[in-house]
C-alpha positions in Angstrom: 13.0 40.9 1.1 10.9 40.7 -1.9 9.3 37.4 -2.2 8.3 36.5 -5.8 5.2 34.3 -6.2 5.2 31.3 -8.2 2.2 31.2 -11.1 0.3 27.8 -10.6 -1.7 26.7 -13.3 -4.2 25.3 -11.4 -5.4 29.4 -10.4 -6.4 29.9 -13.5 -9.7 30.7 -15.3 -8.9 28.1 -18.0 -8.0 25.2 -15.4 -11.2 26.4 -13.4 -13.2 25.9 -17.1 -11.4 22.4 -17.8 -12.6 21.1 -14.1 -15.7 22.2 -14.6 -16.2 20.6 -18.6 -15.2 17.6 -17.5 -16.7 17.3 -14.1 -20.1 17.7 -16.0 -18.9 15.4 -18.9 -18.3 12.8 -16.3 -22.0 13.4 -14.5 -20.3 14.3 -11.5 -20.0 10.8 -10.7 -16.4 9.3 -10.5 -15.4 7.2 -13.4 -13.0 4.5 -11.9 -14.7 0.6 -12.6 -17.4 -0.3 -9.9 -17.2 3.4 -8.0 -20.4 5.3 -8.5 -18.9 8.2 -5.8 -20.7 11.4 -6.4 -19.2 13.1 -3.6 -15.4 14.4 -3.1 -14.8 14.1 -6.5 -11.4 15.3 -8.1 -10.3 15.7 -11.2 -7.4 13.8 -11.8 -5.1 14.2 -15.1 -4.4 11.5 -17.3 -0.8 12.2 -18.2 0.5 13.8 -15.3 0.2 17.5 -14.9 3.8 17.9 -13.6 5.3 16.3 -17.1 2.5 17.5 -19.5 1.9 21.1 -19.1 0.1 20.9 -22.8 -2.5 18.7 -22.1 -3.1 20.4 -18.5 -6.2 21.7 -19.4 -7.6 19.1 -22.1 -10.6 17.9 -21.9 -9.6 14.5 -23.2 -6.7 14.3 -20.5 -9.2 15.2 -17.2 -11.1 11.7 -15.9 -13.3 12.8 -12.6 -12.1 10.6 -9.5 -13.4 10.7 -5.9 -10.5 11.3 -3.7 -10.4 7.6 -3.0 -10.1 6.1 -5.9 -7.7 9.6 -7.1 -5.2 8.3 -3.9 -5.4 4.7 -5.0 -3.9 5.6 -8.5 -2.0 8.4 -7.4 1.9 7.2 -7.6 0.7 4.8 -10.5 -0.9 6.6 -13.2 1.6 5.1 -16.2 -0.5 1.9 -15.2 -4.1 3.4 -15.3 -3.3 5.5 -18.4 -4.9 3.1 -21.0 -8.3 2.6 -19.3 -8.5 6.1 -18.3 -8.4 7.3 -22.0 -10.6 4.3 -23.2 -13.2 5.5 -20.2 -13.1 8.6 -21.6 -13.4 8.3 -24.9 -16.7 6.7 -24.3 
């Protein structure tokens, strides 16, 4: 049986160039209010990557997390939205 593989974004050169952008726009420090985590760090998307395959590898869309704070707004990320993208438009 043939098994066809999936493509996943994520693979790719251009999602391997977004991390790093914005990784090193962030100082490699995670951005969420009163962390200063420089280790484990994620980069989480703004507007979901499942619903927003456009803005998958924008800069402007990538915020760097540590895994903590990622699981704490992971499930919730309509309700961080606003001060992600005001964080990151600093």
């Amino acid at each position: 049986m043939n098994k066809i593989k999936r493509f996943d974004a994520r693979g790719s050169l251009s999602y391997y160039r977004f991390r790093r952008r914005v990784l090193k726009r962030d100082s490699y420090q995670c951005q969420f209010p009163t962390c200063e985590n420089t280790s484990d760090l994620e980069v989480h998307h703004i507007k979901k990557f499942s619903s927003h395959a456009s803005l998958r590898t924008e800069d402007h869309n990538g915020i760097t997390l540590c895994r903590s704070c990622h699981e704490k707004v992971t499930g919730k990320e309509e309700a961080y939205e606003e001060m992600f993208f005001r964080i990151v438009r600093k």
